[in-house]
C-alpha positions in Angstrom: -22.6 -100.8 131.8 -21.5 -98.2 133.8 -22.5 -94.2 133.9 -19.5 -91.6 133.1 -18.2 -89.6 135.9 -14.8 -89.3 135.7 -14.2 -85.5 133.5 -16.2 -84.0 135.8 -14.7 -82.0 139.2 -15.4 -82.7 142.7 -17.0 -79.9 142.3 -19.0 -80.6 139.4 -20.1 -83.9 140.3 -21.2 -82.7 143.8 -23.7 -80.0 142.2 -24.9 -82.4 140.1 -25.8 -85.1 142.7 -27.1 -82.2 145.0 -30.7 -82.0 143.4 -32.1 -79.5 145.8 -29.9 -77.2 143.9 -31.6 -76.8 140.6 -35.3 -77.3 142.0 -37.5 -74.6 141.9 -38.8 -75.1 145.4 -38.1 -78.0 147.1 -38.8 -77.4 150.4 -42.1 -76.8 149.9 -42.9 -80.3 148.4 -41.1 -81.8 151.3 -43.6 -79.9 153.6 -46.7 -80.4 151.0 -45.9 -84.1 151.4 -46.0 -84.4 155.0 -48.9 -82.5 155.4 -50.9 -85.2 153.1 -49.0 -87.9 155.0 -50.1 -86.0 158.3 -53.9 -85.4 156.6 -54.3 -89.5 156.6 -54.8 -89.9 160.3 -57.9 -90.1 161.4 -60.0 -90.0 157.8 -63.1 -91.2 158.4 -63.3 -92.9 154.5 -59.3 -94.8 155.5 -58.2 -97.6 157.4 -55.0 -97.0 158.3 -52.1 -99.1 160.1 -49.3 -96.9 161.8 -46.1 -97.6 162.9 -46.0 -101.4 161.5 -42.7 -103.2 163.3 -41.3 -105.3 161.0 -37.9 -105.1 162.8 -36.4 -103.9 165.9 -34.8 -100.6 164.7 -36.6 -97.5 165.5 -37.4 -96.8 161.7 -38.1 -100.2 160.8 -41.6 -99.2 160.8 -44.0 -99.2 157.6 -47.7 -97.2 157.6 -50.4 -98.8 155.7 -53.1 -96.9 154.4 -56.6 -98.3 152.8 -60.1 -97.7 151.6 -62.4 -98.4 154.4 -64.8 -99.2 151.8 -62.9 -102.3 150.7 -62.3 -104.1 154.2 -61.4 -107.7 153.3 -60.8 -107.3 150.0 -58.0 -108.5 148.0 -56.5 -105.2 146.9 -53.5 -104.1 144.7 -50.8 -101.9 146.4 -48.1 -99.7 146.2 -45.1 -99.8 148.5 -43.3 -97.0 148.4 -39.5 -96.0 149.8 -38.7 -92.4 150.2 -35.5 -90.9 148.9 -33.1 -88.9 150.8 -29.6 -90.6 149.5 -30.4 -93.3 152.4 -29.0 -90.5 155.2 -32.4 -88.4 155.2 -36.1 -88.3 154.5 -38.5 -90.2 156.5 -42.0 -92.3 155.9 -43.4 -89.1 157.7 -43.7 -87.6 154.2 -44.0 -90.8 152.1 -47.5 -91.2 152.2 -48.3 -88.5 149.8 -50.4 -90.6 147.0 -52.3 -93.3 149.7 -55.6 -91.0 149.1 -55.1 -90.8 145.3 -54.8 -95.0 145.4 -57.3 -94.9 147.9 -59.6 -93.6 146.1 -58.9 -95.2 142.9 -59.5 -99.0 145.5 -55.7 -99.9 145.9 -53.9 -100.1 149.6 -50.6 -97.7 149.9 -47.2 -98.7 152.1 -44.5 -96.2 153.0 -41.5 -97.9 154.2 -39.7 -96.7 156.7 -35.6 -97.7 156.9 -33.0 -97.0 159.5 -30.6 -94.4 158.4 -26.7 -94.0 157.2 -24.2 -93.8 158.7 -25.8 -95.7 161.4 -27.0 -98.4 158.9 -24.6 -99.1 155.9 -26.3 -99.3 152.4 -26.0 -103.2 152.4 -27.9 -103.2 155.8 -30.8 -100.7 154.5 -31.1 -102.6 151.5 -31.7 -105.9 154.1 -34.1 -103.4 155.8 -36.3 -103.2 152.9 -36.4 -107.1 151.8 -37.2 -107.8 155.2 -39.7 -105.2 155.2 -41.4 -106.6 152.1 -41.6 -110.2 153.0 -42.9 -109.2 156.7 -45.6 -107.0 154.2 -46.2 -109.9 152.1 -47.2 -112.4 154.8 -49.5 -110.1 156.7 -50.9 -108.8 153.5 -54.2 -110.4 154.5 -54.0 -108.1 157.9 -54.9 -105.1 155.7 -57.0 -106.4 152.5 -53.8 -106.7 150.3 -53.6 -109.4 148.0 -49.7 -110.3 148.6 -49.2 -111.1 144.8 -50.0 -107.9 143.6 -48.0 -105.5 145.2 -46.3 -102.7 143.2 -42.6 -101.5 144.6 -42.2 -97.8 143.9 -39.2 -95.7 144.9 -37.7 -92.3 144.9 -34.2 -91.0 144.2 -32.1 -93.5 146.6 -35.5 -95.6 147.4 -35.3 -96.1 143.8 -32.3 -97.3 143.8 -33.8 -99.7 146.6 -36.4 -100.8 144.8 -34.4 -101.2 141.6 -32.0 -103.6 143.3 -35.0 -105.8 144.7 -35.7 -106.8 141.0 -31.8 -107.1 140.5 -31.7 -109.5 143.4 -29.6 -107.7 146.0 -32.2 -108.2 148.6 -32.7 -111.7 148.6 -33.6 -114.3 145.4 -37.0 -114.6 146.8 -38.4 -111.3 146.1 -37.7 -110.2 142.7 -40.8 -112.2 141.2 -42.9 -112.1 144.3 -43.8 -108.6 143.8 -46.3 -107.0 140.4 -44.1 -104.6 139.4 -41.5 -101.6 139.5 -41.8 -98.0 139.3 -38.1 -96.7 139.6 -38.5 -92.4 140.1 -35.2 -90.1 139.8 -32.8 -93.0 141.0 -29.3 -93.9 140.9 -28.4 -97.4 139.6 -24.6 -97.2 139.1 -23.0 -95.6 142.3 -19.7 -95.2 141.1 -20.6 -91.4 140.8 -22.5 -91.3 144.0 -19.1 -92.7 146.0 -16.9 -90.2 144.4 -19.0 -87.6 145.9 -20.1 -86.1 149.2 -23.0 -88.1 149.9 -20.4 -90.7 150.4 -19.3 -88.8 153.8 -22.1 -89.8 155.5 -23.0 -93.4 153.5 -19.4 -94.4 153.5 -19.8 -97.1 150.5 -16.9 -98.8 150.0 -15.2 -99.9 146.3 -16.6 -103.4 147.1 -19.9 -101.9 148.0 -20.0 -99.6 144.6 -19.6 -103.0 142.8 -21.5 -105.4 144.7 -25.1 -102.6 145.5 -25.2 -101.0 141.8 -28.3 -102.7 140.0 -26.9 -101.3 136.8 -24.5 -104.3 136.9 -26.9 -106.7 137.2 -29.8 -108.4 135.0 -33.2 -108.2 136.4 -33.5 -111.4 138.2 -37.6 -112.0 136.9 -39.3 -110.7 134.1 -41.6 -108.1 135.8 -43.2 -104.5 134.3 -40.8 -101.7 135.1 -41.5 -98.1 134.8 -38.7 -95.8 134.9 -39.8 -91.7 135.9 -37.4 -89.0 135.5 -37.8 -84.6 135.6 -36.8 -82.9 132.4 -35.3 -80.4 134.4 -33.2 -83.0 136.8 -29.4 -82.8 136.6 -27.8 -84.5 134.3 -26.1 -87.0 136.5 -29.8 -88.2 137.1 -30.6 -88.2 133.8 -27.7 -90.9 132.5 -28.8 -92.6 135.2 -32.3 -93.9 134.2 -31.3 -94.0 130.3 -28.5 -96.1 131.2 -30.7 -98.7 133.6 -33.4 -98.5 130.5 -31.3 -99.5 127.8 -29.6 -102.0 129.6 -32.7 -103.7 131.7 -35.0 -103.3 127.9 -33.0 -106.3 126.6 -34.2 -108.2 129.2 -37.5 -107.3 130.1 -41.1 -107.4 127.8 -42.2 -104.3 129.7 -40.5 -101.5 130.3 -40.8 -97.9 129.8 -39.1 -94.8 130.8 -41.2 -91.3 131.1 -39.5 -87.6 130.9 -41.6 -85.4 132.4 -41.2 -81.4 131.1 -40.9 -79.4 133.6 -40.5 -81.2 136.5 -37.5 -81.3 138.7 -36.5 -84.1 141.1 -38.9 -83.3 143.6 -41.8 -82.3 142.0 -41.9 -85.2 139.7 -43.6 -87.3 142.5 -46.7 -85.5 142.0 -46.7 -87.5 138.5 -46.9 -90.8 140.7 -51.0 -91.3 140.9 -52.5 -88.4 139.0 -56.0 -90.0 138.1 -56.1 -91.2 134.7 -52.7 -90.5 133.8 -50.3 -92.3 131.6 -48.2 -93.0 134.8 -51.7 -94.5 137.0 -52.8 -96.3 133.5 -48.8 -98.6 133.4 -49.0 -98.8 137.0 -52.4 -100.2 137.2 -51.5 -102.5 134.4 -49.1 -104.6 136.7 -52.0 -105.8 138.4 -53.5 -107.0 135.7 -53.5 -110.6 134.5 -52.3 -110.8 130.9 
């Protein structure tokens, strides 16, 4: 399955994959963001873990962030990986939802990767399945139980995290982790190459077919949850209809959530609303049975 690009302009297609342009204010999310992140340092009611090497690259670096009330526990997490079309965004603003999860007894992750076009898109992707299996074996470092972790990702760390379960980052992972939330990503980046992100992330035609999880099967049988903005471009859109239509024959739970109203940045505040729909599915890959 692939997602149509080809009658649209240059032009066209480069509005469309430039997100910041329809958002109704999406600088000041970025800064919201990293002033949560910021706000976790130091709280008396977190144990936190900065900083996290799990490579030798100057952003392979993950923060952990738990309830100090739990200390030895074996607690669910979420992992998340920021967006940025892999060339910007940091783990600096990631860390927006650890007090939400915190508070509702779960451990948080933001994943840190090095950046195109220093790293190519098959080396980030590396970054991050190397990230999680350095995660997974110190899991008991922080209080995480390393068989319930949840992946989450936005925009290109979605795409991240969607091709972990497709198996582009190493056959070991796919089934190791609890579950998927997949936020605003791309899956097929045929549209993505033929536009200016490209400049910097330089994907080649081999790269398009080999990195797109939209031309693969999930590799295990794990929940996915798919997020996208009503009000998010409709390059964006295709995107996650096309990754649930294909990826719902396979899988026994999988769900895809418009949200009205929100745009490709604002949407993250949807990730751990207390008692939402969206905290309820994610919970639920913790869950036994």
């Amino acid at each position: 399955m692939r997602v149509p690009y080809s009658r649209l302009s240059r032009a066209e297609l480069d509005r469309q994959l430039s997100p910041s342009l329809s958002a109704k204010d999406f600088m000041s999310v970025l800064t919201r963001h990293e002033e949560m992140t910021a706000a976790l340092q130091g709280a008396e009611d977190l144990r936190r873990w900065t900083d996290v090497a799990y490579g030798e690259g100057a952003r392979q670096r993950y923060d952990v962030t738990a309830p100090a009330t739990d200390a030895g526990a074996g607690l669910p997490c979420l992992a998340f990986i920021h967006g940025g079309f892999w060339q910007e965004g940091s783990k600096a603003g990631a860390g927006f939802a650890a007090r939400g999860y915190a508070e509702a007894g779960w451990a948080h992750v933001a994943i840190g990767y090095t950046l195109a076009p220093e790293a190519t898109l098959a080396q980030i992707l590396a970054e991050i399945g190397t990230a999680l299996r350095h995660l997974r074996a110190h899991a008991g470092d922080y209080g995480i139980d390393p068989d319930r972790i949840v992946l989450a990702g936005h925009s290109a760390g979605a795409h991240l995290a969607a091709s972990v379960l497709a198996g582009l980052a190493g056959e070991d992972l796919p089934a190791a982790l609890a579950g998927y939330v997949l936020i605003s990503g791309v899956y097929d980046l045929a549209p993505v190459a033929a536009s200016y992100v490209n400049d910097a992330v330089g994907m080649t035609p081999a790269d398009v077919e080999a990195l797109s999880p939209l031309l693969y099967l999930p590799a295990a049988d794990r929940p996915v949850h798919l997020m996208i903005g009503a009000d998010e471009p409709e390059a964006f859109r295709r995107q996650s209809d096309a990754l649930a239509a294909l990826w719902g024959r396979e899988l026994k739970r999988i769900s895809l959530e418009r949200f009205a109203g929100r745009d490709h940045f604002d949407i993250l505040d949807e990730l751990a609303p207390s008692g939402s729909i969206t905290a309820q599915r994610i919970a639920r890959m913790v869950t036994a049975g």
